[in-house]
N, CA, C and O atoms as CSV, one atom per row, in Angstrom:
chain,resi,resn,atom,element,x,y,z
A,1,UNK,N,N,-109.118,-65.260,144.069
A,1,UNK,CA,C,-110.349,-64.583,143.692
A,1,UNK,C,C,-111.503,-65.568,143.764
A,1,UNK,O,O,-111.428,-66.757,143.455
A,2,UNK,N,N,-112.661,-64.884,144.241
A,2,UNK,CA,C,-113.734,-65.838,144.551
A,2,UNK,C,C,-114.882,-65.373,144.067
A,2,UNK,O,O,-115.269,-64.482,144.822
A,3,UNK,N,N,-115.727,-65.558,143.051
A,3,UNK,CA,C,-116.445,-65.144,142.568
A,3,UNK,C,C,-117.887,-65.640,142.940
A,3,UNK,O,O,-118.146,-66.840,142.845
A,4,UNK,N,N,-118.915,-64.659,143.399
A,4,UNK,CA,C,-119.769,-64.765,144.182
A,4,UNK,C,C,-121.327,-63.951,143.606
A,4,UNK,O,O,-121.492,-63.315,142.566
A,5,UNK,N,N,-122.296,-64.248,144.678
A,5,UNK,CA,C,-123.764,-63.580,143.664
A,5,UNK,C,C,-124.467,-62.733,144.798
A,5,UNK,O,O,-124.468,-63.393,145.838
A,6,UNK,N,N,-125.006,-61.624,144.939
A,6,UNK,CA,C,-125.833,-61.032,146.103
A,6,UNK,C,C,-126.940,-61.875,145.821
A,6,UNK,O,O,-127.237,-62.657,146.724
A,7,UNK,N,N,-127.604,-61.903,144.811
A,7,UNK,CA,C,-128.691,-63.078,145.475
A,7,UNK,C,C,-128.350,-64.567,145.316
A,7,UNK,O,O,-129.074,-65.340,144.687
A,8,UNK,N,N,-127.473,-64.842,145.779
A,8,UNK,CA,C,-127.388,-66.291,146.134
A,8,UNK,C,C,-127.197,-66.334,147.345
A,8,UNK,O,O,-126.978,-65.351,148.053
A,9,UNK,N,N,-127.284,-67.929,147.850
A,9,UNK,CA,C,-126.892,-68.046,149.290
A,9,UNK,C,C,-127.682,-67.602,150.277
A,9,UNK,O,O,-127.158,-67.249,151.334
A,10,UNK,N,N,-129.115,-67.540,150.101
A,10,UNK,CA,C,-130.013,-66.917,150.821
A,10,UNK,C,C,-130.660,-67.997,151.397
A,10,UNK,O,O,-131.018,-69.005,150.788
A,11,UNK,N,N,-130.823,-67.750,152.720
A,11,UNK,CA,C,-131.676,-68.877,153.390
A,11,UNK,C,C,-133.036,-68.545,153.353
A,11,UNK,O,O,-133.408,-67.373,153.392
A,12,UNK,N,N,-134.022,-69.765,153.258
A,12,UNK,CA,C,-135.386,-70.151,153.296
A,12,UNK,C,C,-135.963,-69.455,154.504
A,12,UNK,O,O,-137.110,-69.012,154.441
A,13,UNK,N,N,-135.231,-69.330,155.611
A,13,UNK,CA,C,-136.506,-68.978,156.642
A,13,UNK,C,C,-135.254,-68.258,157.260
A,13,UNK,O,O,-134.172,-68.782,157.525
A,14,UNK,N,N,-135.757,-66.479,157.498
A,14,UNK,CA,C,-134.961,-66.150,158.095
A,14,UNK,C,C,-136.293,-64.910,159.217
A,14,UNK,O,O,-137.155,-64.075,158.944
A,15,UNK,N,N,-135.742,-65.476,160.387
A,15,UNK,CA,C,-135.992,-65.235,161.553
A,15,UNK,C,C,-135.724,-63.657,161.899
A,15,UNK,O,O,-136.514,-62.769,162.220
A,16,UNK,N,N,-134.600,-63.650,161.750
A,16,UNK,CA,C,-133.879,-62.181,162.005
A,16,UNK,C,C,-132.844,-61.249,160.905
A,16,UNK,O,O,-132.021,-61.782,160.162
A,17,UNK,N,N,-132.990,-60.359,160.955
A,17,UNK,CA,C,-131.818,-59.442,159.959
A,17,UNK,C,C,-130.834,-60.333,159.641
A,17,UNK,O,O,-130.283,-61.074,160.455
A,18,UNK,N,N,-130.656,-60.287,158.739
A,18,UNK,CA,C,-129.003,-60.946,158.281
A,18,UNK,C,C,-128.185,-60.051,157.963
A,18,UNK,O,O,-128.535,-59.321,157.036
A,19,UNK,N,N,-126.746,-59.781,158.649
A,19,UNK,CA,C,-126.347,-58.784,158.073
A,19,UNK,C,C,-124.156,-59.531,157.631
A,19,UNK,O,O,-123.337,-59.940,158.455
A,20,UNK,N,N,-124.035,-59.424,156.468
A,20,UNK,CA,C,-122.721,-60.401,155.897
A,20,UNK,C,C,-121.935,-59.117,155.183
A,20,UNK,O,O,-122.161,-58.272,154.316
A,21,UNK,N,N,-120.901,-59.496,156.068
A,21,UNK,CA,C,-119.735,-58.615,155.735
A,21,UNK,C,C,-118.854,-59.349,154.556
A,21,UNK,O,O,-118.087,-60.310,154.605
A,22,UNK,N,N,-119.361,-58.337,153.269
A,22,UNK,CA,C,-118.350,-59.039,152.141
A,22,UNK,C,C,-117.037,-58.737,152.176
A,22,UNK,O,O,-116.309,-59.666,151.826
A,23,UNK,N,N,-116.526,-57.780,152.472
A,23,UNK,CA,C,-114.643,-57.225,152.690
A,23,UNK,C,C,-115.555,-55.722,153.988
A,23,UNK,O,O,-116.581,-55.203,154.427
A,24,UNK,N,N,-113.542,-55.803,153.940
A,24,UNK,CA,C,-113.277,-54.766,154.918
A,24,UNK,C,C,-111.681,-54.768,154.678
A,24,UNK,O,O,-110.879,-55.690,154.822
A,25,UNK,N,N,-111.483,-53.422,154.260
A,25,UNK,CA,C,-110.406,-52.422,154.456
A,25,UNK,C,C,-110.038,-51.358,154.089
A,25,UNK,O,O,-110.752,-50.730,153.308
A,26,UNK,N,N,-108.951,-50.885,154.486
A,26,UNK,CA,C,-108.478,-49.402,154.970
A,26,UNK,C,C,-109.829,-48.630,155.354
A,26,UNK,O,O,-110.098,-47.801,154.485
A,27,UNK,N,N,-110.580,-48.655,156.202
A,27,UNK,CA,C,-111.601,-48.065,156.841
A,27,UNK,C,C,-112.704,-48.005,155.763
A,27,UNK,O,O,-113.470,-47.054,155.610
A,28,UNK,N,N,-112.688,-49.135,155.039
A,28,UNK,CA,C,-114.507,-49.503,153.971
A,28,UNK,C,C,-114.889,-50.782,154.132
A,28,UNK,O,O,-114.324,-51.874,154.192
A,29,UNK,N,N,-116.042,-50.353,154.190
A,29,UNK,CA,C,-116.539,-51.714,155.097
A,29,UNK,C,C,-117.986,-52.163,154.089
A,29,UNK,O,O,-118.956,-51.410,154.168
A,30,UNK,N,N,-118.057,-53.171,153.333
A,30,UNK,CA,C,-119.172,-53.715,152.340
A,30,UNK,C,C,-119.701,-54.767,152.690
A,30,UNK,O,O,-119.011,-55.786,152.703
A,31,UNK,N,N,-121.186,-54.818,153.103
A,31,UNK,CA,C,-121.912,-55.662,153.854
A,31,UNK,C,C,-123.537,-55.985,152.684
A,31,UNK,O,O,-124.027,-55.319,151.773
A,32,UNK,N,N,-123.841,-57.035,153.188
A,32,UNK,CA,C,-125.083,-57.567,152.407
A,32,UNK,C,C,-125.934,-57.819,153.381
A,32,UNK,O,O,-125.791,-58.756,154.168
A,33,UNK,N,N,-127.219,-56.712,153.408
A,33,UNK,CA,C,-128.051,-57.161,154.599
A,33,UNK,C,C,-129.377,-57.695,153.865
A,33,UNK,O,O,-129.834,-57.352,152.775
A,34,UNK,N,N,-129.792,-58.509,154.662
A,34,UNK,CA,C,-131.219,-59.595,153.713
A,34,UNK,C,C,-131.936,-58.975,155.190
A,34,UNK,O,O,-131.587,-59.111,156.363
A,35,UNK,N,N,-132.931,-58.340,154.648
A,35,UNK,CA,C,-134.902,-58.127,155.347
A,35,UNK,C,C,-135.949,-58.981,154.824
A,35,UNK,O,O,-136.252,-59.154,153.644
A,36,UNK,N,N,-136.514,-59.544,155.975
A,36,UNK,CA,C,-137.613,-59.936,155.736
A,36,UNK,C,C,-138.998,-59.249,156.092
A,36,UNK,O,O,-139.811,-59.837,156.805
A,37,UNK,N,N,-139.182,-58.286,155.696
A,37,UNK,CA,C,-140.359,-57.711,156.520
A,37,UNK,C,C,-139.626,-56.887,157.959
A,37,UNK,O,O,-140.229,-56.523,158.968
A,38,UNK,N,N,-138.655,-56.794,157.760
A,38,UNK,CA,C,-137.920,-56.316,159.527
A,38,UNK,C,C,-137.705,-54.604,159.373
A,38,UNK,O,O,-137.376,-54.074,158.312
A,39,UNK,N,N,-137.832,-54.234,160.012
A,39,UNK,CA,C,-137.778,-52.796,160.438
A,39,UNK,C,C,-136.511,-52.546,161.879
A,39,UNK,O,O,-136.026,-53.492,162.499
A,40,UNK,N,N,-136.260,-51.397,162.092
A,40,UNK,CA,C,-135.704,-51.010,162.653
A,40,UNK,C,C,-136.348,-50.903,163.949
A,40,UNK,O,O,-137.249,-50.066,163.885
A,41,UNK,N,N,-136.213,-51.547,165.376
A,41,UNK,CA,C,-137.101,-51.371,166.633
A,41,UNK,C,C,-137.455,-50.051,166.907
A,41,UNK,O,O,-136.498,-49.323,167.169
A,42,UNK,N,N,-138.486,-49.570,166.921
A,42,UNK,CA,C,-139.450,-48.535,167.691
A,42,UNK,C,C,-138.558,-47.631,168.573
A,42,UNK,O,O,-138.071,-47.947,169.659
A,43,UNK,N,N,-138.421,-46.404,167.894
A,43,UNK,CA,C,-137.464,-45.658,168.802
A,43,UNK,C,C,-136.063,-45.942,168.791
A,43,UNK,O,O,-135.380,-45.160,169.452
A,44,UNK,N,N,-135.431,-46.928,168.165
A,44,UNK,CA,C,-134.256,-47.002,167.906
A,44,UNK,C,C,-133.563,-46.185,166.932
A,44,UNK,O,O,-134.363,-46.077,166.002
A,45,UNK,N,N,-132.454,-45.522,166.629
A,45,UNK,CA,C,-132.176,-44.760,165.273
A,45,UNK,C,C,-130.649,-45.205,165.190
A,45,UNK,O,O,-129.783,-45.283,166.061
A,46,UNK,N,N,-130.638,-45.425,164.053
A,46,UNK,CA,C,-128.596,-45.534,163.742
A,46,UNK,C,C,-128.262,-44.063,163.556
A,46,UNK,O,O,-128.865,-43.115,163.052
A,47,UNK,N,N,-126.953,-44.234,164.211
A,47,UNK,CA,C,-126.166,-42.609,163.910
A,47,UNK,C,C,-124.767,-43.095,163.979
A,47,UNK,O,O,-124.161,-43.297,165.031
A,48,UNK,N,N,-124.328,-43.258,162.866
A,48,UNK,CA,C,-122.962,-43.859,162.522
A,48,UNK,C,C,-121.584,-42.788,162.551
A,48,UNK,O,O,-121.537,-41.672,162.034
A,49,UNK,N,N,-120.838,-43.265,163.073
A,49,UNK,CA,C,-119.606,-42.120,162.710
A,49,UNK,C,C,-118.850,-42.362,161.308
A,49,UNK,O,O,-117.934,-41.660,160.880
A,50,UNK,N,N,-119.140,-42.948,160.979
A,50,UNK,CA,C,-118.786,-43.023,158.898
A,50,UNK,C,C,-120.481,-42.874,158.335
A,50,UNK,O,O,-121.596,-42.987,158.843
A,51,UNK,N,N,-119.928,-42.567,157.030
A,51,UNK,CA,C,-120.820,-42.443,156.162
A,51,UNK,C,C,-121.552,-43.532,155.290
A,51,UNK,O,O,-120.848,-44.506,155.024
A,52,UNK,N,N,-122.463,-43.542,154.940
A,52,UNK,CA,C,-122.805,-44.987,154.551
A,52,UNK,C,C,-123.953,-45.194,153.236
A,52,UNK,O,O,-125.057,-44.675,153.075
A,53,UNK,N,N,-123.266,-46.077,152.474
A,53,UNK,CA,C,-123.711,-45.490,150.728
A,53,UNK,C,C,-124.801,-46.583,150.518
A,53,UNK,O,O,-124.206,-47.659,150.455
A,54,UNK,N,N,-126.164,-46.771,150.381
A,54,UNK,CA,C,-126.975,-47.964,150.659
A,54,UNK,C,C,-127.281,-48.170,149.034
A,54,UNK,O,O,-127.090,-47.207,148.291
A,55,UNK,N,N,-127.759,-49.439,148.488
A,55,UNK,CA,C,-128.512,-49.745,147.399
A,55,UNK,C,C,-129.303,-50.761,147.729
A,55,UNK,O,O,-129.010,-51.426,148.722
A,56,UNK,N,N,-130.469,-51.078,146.951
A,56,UNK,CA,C,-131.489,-51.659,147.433
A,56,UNK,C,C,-131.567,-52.563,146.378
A,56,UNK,O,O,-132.028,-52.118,145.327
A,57,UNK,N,N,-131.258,-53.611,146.410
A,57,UNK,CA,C,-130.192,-54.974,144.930
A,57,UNK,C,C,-132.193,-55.162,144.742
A,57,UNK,O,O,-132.890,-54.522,143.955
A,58,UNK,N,N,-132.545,-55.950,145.483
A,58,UNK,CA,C,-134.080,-56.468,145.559
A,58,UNK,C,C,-135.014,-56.185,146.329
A,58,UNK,O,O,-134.548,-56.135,147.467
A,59,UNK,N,N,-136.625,-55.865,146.325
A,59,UNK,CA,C,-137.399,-55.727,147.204
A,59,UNK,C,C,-137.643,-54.350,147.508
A,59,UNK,O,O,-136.905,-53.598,146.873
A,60,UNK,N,N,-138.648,-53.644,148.472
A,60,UNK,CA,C,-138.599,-52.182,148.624
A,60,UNK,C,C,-138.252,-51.934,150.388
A,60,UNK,O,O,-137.829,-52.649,151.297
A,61,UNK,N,N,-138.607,-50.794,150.279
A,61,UNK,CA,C,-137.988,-50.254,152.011
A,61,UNK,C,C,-138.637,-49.239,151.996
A,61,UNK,O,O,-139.176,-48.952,150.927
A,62,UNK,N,N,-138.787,-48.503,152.947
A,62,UNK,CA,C,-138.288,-46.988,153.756
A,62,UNK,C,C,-137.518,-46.481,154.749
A,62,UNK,O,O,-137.559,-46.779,155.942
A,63,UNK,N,N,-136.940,-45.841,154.302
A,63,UNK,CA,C,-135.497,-45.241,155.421
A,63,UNK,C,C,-136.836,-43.847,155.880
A,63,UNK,O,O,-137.720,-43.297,155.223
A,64,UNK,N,N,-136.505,-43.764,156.875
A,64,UNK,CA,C,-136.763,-42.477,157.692
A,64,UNK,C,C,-136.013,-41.567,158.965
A,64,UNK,O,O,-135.917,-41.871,160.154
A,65,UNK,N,N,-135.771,-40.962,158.610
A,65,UNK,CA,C,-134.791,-39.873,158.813
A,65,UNK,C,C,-135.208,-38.964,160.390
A,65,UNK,O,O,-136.422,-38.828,160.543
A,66,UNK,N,N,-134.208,-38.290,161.654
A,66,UNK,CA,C,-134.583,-37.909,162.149
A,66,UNK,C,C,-135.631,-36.556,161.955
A,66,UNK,O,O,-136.554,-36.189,162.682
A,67,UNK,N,N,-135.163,-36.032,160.813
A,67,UNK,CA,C,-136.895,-34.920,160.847
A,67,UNK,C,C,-137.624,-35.269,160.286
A,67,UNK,O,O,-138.076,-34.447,159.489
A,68,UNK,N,N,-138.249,-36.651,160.274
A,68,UNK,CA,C,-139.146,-37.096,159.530
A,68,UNK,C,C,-139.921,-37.363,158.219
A,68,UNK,O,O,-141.052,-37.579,157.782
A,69,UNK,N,N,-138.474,-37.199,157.813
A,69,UNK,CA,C,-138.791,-37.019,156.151
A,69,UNK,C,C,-138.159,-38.605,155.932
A,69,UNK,O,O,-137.128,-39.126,156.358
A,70,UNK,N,N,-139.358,-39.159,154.997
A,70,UNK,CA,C,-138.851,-40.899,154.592
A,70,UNK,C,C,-138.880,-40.720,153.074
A,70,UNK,O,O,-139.522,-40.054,152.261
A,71,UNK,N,N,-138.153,-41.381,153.067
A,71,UNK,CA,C,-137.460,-42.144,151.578
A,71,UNK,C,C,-138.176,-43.679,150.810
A,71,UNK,O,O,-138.009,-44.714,151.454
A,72,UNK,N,N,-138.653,-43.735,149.975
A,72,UNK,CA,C,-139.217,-44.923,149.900
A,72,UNK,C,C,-137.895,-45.464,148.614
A,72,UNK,O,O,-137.461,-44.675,147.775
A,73,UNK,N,N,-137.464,-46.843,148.713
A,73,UNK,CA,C,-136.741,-46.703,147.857
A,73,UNK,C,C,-137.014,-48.315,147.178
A,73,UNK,O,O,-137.126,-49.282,147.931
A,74,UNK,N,N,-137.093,-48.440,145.816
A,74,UNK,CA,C,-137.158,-49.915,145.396
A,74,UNK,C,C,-136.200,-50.728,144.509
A,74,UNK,O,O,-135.943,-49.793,143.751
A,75,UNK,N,N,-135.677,-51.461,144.156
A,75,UNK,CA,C,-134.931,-51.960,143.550
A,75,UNK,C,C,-134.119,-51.666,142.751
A,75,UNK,O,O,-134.487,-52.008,141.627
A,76,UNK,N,N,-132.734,-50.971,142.771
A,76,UNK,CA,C,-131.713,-50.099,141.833
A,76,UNK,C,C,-132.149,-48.829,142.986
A,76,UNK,O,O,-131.119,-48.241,143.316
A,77,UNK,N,N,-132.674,-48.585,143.280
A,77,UNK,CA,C,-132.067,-47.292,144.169
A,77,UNK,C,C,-131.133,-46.920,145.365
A,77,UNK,O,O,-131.360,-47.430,146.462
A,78,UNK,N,N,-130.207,-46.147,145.217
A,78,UNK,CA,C,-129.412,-45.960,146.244
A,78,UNK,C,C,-129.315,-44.671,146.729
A,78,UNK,O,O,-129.550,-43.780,145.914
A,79,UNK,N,N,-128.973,-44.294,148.063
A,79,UNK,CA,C,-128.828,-43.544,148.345
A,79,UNK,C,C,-127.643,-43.257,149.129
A,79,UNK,O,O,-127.047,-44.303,149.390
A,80,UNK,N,N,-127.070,-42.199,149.611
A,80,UNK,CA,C,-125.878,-41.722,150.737
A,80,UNK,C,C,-126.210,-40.907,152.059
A,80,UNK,O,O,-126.708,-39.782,152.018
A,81,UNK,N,N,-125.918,-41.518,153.141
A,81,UNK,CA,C,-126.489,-41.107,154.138
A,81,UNK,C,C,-125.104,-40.836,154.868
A,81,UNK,O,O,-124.295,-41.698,155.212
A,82,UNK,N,N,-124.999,-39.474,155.032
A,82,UNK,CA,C,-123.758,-38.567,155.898
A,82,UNK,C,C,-123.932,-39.306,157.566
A,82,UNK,O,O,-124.844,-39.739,158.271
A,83,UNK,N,N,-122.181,-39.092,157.654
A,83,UNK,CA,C,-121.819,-39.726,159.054
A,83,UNK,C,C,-123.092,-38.760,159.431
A,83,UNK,O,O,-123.734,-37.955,158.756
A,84,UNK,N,N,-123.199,-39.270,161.075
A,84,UNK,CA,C,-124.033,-39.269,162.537
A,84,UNK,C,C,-125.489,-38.514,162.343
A,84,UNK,O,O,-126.178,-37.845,163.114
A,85,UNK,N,N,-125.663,-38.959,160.841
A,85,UNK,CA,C,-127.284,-38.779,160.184
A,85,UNK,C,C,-128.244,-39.732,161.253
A,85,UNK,O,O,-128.174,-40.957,161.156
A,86,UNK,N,N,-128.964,-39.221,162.072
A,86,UNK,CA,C,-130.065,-39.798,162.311
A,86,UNK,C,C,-131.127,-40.952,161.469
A,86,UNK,O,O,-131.968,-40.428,160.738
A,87,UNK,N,N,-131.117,-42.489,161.547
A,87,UNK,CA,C,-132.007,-42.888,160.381
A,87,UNK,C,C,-132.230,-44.156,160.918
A,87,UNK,O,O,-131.540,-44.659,161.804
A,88,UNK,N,N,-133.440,-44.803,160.241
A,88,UNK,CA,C,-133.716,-46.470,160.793
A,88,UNK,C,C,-134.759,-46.230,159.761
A,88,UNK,O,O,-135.366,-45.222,159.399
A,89,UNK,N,N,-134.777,-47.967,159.265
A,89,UNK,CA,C,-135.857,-48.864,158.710
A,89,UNK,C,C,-137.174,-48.717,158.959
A,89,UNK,O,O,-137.566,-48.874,160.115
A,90,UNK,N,N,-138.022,-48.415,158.000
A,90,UNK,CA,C,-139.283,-47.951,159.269
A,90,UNK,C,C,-140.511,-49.337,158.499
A,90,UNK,O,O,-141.587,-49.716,158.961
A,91,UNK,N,N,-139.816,-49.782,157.264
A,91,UNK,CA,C,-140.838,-50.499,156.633
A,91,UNK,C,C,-140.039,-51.234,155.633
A,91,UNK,O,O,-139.348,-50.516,154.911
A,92,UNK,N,N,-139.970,-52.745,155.394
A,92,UNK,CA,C,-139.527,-53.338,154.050
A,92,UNK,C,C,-140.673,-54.193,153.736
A,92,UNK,O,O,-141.699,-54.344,154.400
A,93,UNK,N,N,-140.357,-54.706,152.670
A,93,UNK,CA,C,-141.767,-55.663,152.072
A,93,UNK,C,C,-142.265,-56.594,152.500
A,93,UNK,O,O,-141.653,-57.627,152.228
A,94,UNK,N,N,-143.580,-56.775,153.367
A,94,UNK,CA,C,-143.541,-57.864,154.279
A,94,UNK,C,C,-143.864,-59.704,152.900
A,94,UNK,O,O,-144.493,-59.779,151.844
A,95,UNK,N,N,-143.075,-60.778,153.682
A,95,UNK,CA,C,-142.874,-61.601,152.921
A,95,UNK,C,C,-142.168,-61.914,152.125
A,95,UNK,O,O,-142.073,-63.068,151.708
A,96,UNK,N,N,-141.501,-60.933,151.729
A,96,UNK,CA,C,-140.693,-60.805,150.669
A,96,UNK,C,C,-138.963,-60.717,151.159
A,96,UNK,O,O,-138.772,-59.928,152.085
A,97,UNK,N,N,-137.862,-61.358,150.691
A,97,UNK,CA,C,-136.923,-60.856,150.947
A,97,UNK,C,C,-136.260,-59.616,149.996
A,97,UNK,O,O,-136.162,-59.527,148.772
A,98,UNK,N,N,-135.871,-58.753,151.017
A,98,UNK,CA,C,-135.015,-57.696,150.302
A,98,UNK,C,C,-133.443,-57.512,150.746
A,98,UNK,O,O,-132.912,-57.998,151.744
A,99,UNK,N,N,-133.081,-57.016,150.146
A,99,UNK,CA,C,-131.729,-57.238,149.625
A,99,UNK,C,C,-131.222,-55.650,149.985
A,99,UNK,O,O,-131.816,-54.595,149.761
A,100,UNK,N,N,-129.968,-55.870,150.593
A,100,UNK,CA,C,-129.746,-54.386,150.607
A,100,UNK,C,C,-127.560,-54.090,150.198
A,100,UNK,O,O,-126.859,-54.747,150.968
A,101,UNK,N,N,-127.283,-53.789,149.829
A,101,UNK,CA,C,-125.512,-53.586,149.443
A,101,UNK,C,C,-125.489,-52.228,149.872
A,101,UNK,O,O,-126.018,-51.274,149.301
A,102,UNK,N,N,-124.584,-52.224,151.321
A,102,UNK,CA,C,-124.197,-51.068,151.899
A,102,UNK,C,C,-122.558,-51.096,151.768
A,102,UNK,O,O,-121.822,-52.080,151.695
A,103,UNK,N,N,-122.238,-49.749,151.762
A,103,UNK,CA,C,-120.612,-49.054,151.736
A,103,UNK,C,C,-120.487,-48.504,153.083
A,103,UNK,O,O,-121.564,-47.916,153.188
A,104,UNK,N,N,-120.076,-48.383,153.804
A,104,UNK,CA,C,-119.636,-47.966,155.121
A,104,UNK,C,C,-118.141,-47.205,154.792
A,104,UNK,O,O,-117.132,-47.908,154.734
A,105,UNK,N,N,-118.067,-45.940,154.609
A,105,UNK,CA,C,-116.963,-45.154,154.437
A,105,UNK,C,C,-116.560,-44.120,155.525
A,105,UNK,O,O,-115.564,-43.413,155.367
């Protein structure tokens, strides 16, 4: 057993998405993604074939959805986004790191 911190271990200058797979098994998959101001590229959308349970540990966001309905969500909020849901990042806090604990089911 290894006992560990979501906000620890964070690097000073991060360039690009970080995305850290804490476990994986029997088809669940728990990842720690760190934003810096990063969004989802222009016209890009995730559409996952599992379902995927997000919380937002630090910092704010917006998820936006293929019919255009966005979510603003800030620190303690989570949400569940159904397999091959249309969705991408459209905004996180610029400067700021945010913190995100996803379930992949």
């Amino acid at each position: 057993m290894n006992k560990s911190n979501m906000l620890a271990s964070i690097p000073t200058e991060i360039k690009e998405e970080i995305f850290e797979e804490i476990l994986s098994k029997d088809g669940v998959k728990i990842e720690r993604i760190i934003s810096y101001g990063h969004v989802t590229p222009e016209g890009k959308w995730y559409e996952q074939k599992d379902s995927e349970w997000v919380m937002l540990i630090q910092g704010e966001a917006i998820l936006e959805f293929e019919n255009s309905k966005e979510v603003k969500l800030f620190a303690g909020d989570y949400i569940n986004i159904p397999a091959l849901k249309k969705h991408r990042v459209s905004w996180t806090k610029p400067n700021f790191k945010t913190i995100w604990l996803v379930v992949h089911y």
